[in-house]
N, C-alpha and C positions, 0 to 999 in steps of 0.2 A: 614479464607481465603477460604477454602472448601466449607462453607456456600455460601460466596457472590458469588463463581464460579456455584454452582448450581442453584441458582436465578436465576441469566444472562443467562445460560443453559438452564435449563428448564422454563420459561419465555420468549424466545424469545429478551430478550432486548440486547443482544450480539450480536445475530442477524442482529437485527436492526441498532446498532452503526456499527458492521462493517459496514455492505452496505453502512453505509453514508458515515462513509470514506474512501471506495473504492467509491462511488462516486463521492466525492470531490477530490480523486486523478486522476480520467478519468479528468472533468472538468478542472484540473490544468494542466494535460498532453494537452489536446486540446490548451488553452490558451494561453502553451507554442510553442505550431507549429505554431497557426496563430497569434502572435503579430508579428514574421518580416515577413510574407506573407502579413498583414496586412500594415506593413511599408513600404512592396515596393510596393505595389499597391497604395496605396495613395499618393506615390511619383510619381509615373509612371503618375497618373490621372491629378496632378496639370499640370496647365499653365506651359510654362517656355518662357525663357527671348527672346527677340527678337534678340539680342544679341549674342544669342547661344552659354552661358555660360551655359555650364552644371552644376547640384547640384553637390555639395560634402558632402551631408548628409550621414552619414552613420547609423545602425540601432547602437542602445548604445545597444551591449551587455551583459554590464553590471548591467543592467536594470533586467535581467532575475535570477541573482544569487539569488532574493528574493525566487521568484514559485520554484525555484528549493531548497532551504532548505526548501523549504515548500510542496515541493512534497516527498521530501526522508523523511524528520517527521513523515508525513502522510503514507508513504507507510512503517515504522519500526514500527508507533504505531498500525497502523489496524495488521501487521503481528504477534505482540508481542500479543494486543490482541486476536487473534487468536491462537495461542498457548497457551495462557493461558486458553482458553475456551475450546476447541475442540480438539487439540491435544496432544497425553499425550506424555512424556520426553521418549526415549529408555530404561532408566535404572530403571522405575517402574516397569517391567512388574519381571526381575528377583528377583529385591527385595521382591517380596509379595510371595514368592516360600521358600521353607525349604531351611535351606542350604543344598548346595549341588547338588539340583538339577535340574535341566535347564527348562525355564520356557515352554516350548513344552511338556518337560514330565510331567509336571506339567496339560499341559492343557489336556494330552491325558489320565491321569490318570483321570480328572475330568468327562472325557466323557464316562468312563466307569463305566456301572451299579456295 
């Protein structure tokens, strides 16, 4: 598992995947603000009756439940991938330290000649 994290690492290809999925999650966020901007403007634009019945369309939004499990996926897997590449867990740092001793003293012992 170390191995495939430092490919991805050092290779840029983690990189890469992230930005696309934070890409594709701008994209789906946008998506989701203008389909009912998009739905009342299009209502707004049509003809209406001579009659002057008003519409009773309303936007379904229900419609939206998809982009939205498909935004939160997208934004738990790029995060996950992201911490699996780039950011390391709170409780490595003490464990590679002796017991006993706290991982500061540890680094401040390293720093001296």
């Amino acid at each position: 598992m170390n191995r495939i994290r430092e490919v991805l690492r050092n290779e840029y290809i983690g990189a890469v995947a992230i930005g696309f999925l934070l890409a594709q999650l701008i994209v789906i966020v946008i998506s989701l603000i203008m389909r009912p901007i998009n739905f009342y403007l299009e209502r707004a634009a049509s003809p209406t009756s001579v009659f002057g019945h008003s519409k009773t369309d309303t936007f379904p939004w229900s419609s939206l439940i998809g982009p939205v499990i498909n935004m939160l996926l997208l934004g738990l897997i790029s995060f996950l991938f992201l911490r699996f590449l780039y950011l390391k867990p709170t409780g490595d740092k003490a464990d590679k330290g002796a017991p006993g001793v706290s991982a500061e003293t540890q680094q401040d012992s390293d720093s001296v000649p």
